[in-house]
N, CA, C and O atoms as a GROMACS GRO file, in nm:
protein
  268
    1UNK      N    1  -0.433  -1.089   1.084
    1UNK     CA    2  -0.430  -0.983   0.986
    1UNK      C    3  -0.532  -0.876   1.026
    1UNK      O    4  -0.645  -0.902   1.066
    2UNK      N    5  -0.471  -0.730   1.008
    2UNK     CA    6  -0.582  -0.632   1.037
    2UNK      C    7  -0.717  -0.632   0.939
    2UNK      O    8  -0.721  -0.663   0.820
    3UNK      N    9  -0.784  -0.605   0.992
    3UNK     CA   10  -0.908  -0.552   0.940
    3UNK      C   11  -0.888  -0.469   0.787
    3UNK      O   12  -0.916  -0.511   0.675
    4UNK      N   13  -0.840  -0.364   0.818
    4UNK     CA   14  -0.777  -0.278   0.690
    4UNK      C   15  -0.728  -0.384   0.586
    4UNK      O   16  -0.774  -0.419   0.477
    5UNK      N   17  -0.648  -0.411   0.638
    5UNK     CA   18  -0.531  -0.487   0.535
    5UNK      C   19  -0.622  -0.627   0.507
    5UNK      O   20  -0.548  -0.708   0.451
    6UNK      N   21  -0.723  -0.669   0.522
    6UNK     CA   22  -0.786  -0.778   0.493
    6UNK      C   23  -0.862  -0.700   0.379
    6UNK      O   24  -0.863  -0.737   0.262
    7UNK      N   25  -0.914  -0.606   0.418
    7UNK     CA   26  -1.037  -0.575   0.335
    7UNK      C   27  -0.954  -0.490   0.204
    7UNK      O   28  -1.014  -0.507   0.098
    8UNK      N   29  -0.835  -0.407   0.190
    8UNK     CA   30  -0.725  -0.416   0.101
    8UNK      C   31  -0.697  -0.540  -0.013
    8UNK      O   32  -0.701  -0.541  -0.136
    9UNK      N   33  -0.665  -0.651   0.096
    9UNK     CA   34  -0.680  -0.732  -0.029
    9UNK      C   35  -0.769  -0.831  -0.087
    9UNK      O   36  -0.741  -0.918  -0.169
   10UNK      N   37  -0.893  -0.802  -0.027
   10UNK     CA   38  -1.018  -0.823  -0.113
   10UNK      C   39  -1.026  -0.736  -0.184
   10UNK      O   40  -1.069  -0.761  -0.297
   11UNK      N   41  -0.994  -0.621  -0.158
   11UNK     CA   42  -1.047  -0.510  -0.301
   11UNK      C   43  -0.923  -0.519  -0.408
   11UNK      O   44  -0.962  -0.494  -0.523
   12UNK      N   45  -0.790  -0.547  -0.398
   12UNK     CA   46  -0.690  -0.591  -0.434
   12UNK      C   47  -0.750  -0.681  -0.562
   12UNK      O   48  -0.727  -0.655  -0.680
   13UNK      N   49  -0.827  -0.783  -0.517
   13UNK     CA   50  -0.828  -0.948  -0.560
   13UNK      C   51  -0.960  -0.866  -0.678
   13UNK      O   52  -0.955  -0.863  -0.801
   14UNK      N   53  -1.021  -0.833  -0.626
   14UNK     CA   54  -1.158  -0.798  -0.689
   14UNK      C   55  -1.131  -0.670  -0.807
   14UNK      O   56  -1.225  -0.613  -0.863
   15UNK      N   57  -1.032  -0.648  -0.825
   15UNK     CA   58  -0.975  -0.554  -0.925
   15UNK      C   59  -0.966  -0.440  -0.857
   15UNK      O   60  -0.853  -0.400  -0.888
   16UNK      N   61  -1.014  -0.357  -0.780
   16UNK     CA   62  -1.073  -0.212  -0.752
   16UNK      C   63  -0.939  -0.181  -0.610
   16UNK      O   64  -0.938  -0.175  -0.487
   17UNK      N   65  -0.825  -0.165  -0.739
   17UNK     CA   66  -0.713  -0.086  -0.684
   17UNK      C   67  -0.717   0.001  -0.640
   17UNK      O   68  -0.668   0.011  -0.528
   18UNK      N   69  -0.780   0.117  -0.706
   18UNK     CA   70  -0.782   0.280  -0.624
   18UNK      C   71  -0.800   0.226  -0.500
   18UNK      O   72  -0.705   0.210  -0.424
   19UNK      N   73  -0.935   0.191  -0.469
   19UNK     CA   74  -0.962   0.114  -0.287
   19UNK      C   75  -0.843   0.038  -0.205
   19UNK      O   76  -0.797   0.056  -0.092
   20UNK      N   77  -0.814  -0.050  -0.303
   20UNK     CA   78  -0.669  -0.133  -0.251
   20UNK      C   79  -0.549  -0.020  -0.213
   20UNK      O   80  -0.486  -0.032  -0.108
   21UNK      N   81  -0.525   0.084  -0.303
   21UNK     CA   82  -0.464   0.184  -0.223
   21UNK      C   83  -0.482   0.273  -0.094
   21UNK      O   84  -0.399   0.289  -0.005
   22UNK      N   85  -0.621   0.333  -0.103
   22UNK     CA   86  -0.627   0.396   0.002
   22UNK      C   87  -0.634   0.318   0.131
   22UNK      O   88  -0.609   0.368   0.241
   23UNK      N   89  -0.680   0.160   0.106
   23UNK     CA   90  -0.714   0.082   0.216
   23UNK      C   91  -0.570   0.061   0.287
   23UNK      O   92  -0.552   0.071   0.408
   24UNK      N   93  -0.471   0.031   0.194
   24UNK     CA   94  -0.329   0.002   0.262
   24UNK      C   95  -0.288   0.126   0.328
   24UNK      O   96  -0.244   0.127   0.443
   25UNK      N   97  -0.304   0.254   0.240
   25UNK     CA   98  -0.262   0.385   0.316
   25UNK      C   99  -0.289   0.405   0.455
   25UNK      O  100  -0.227   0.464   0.544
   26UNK      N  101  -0.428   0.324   0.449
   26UNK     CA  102  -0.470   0.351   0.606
   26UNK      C  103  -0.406   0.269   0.677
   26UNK      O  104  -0.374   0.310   0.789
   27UNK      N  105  -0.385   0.190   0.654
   27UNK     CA  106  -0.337   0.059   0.707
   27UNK      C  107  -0.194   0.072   0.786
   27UNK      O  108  -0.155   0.033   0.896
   28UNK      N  109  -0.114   0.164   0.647
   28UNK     CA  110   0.036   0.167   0.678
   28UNK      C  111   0.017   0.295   0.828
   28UNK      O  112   0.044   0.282   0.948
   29UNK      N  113  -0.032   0.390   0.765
   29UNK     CA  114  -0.046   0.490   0.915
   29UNK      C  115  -0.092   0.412   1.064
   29UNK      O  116  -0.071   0.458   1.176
   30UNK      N  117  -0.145   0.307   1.040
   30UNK     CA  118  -0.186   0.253   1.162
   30UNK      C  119  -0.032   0.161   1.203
   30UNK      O  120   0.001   0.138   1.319
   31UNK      N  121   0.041   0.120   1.088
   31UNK     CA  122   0.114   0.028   1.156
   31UNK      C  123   0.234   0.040   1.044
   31UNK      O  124   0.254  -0.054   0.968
   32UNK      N  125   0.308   0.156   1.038
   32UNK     CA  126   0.419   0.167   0.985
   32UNK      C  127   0.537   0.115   0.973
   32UNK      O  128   0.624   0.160   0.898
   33UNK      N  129   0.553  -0.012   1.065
   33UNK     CA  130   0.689  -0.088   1.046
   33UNK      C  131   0.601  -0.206   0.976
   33UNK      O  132   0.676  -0.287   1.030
   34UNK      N  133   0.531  -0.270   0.920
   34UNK     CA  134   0.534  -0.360   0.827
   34UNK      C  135   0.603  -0.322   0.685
   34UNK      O  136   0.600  -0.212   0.632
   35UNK      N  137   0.647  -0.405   0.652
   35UNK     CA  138   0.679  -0.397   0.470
   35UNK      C  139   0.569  -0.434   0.386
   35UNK      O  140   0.539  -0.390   0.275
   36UNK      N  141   0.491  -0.562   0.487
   36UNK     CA  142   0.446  -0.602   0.344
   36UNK      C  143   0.308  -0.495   0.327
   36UNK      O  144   0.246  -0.495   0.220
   37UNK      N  145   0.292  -0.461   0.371
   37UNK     CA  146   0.236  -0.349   0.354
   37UNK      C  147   0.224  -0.240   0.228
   37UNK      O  148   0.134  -0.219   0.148
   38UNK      N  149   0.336  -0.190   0.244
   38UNK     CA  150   0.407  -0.057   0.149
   38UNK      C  151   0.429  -0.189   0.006
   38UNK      O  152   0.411  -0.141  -0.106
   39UNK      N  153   0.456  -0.305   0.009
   39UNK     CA  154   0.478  -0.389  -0.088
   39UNK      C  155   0.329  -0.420  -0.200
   39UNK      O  156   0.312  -0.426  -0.321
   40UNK      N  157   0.242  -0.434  -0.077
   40UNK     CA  158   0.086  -0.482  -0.123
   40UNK      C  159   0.053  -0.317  -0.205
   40UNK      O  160   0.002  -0.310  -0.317
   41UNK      N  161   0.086  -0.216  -0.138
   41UNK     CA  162   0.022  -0.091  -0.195
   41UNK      C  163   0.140  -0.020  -0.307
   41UNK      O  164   0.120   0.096  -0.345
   42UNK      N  165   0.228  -0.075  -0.342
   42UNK     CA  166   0.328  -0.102  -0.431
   42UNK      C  167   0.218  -0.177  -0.580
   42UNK      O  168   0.165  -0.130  -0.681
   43UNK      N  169   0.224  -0.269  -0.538
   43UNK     CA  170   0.143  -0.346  -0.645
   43UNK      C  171   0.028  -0.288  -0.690
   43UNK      O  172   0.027  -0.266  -0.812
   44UNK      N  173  -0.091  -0.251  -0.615
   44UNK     CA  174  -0.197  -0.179  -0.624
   44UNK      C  175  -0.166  -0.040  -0.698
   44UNK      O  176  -0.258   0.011  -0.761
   45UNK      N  177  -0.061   0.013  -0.695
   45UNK     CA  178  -0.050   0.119  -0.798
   45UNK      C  179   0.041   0.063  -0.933
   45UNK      O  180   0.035   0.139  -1.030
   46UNK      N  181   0.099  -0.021  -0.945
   46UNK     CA  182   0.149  -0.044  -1.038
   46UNK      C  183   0.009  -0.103  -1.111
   46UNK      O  184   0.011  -0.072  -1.230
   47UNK      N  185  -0.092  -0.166  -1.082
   47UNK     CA  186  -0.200  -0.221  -1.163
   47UNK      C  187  -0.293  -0.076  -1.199
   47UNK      O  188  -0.394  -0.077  -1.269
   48UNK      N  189  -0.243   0.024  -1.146
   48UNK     CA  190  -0.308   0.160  -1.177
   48UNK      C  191  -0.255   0.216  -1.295
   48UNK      O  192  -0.322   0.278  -1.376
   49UNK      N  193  -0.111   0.190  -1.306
   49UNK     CA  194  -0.025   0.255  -1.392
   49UNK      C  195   0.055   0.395  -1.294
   49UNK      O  196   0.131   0.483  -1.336
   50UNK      N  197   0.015   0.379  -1.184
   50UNK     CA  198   0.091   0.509  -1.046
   50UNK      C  199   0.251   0.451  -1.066
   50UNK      O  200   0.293   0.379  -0.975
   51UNK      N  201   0.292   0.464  -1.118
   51UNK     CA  202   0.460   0.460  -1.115
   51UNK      C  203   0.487   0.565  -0.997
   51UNK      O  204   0.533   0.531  -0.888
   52UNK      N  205   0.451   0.702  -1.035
   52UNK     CA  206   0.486   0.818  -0.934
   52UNK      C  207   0.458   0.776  -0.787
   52UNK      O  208   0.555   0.741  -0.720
   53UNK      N  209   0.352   0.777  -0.740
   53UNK     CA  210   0.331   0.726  -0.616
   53UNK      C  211   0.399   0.592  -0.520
   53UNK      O  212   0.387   0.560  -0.402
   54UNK      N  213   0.467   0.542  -0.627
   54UNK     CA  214   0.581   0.390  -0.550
   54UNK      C  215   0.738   0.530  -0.553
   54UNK      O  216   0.812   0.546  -0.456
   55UNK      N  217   0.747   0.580  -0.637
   55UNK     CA  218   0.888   0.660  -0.659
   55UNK      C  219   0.848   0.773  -0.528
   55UNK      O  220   0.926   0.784  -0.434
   56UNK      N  221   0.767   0.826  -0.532
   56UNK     CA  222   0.770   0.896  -0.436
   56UNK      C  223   0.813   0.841  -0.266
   56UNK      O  224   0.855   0.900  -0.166
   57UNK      N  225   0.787   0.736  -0.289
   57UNK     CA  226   0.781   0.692  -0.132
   57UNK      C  227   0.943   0.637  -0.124
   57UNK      O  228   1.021   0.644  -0.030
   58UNK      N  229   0.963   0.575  -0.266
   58UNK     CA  230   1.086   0.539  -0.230
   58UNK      C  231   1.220   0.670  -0.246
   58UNK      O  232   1.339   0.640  -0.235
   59UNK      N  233   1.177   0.802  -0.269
   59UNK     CA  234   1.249   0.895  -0.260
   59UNK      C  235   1.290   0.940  -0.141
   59UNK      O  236   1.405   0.956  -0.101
   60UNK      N  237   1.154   0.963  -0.071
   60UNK     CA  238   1.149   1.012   0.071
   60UNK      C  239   1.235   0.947   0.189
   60UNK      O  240   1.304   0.985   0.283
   61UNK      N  241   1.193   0.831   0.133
   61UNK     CA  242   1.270   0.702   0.203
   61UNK      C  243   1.150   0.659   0.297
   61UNK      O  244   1.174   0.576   0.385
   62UNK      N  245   1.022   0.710   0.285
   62UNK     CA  246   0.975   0.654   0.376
   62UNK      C  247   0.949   0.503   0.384
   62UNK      O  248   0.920   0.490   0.503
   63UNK      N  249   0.943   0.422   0.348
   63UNK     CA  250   0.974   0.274   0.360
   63UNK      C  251   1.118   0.210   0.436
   63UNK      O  252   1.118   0.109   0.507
   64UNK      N  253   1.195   0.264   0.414
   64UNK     CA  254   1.312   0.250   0.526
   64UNK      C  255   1.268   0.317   0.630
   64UNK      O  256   1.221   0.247   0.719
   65UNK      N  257   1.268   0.462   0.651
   65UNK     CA  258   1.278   0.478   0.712
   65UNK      C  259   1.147   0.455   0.894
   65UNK      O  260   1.141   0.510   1.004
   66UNK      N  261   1.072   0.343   0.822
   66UNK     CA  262   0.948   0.299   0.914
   66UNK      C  263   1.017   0.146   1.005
   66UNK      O  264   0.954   0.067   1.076
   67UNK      N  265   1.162   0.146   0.969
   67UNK     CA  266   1.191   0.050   1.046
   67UNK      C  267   1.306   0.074   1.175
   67UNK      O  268   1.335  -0.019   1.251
   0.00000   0.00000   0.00000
C-alpha cells in the first residue's frame, strides 16, 4: 500500500475526512487506475456530507474513464 493511501486511511479511521480527502486526491493523481481509491475518497466525502464532489466525478466520468 502507498504511503498516501496508508496515511488516508488513518486519517479516514481517526475521523478527520477533509485530510482523508485530500490525501486520496493525491493519491489518485499518482495512480489513477485504482478504484479503490476514488471508492475510499467516495466515502470520505459522504462522512462530510460532499454529495457534490462524488457527482462530480461521476459526471465527468472520470472514474471510468482512469481505466
Amino acid at each position: 500500500m502507498a504511503d498516501l493511501e496508508k496515511k488516508a486511511k488513518e486519517a479516514f479511521i481517526d475521523d478527520h475526512f477533509e485530510l482523508a480527502v485530500d490525501l486520496y486526491t493525491q493519491a489518485i493523481a499518482l495512480n489513477p487506475a485504482n478504484p479503490d481509491l476514488f471508492a475510499d475518497r467516495a466515502q470520505a466525502n459522504i462522512k462530510l456530507n460532499n454529495f457534490t464532489g462524488n457527482l462530480t466525478v461521476a459526471l465527468t466520468g472520470q472514474f471510468l474513464s482512469s481505466f
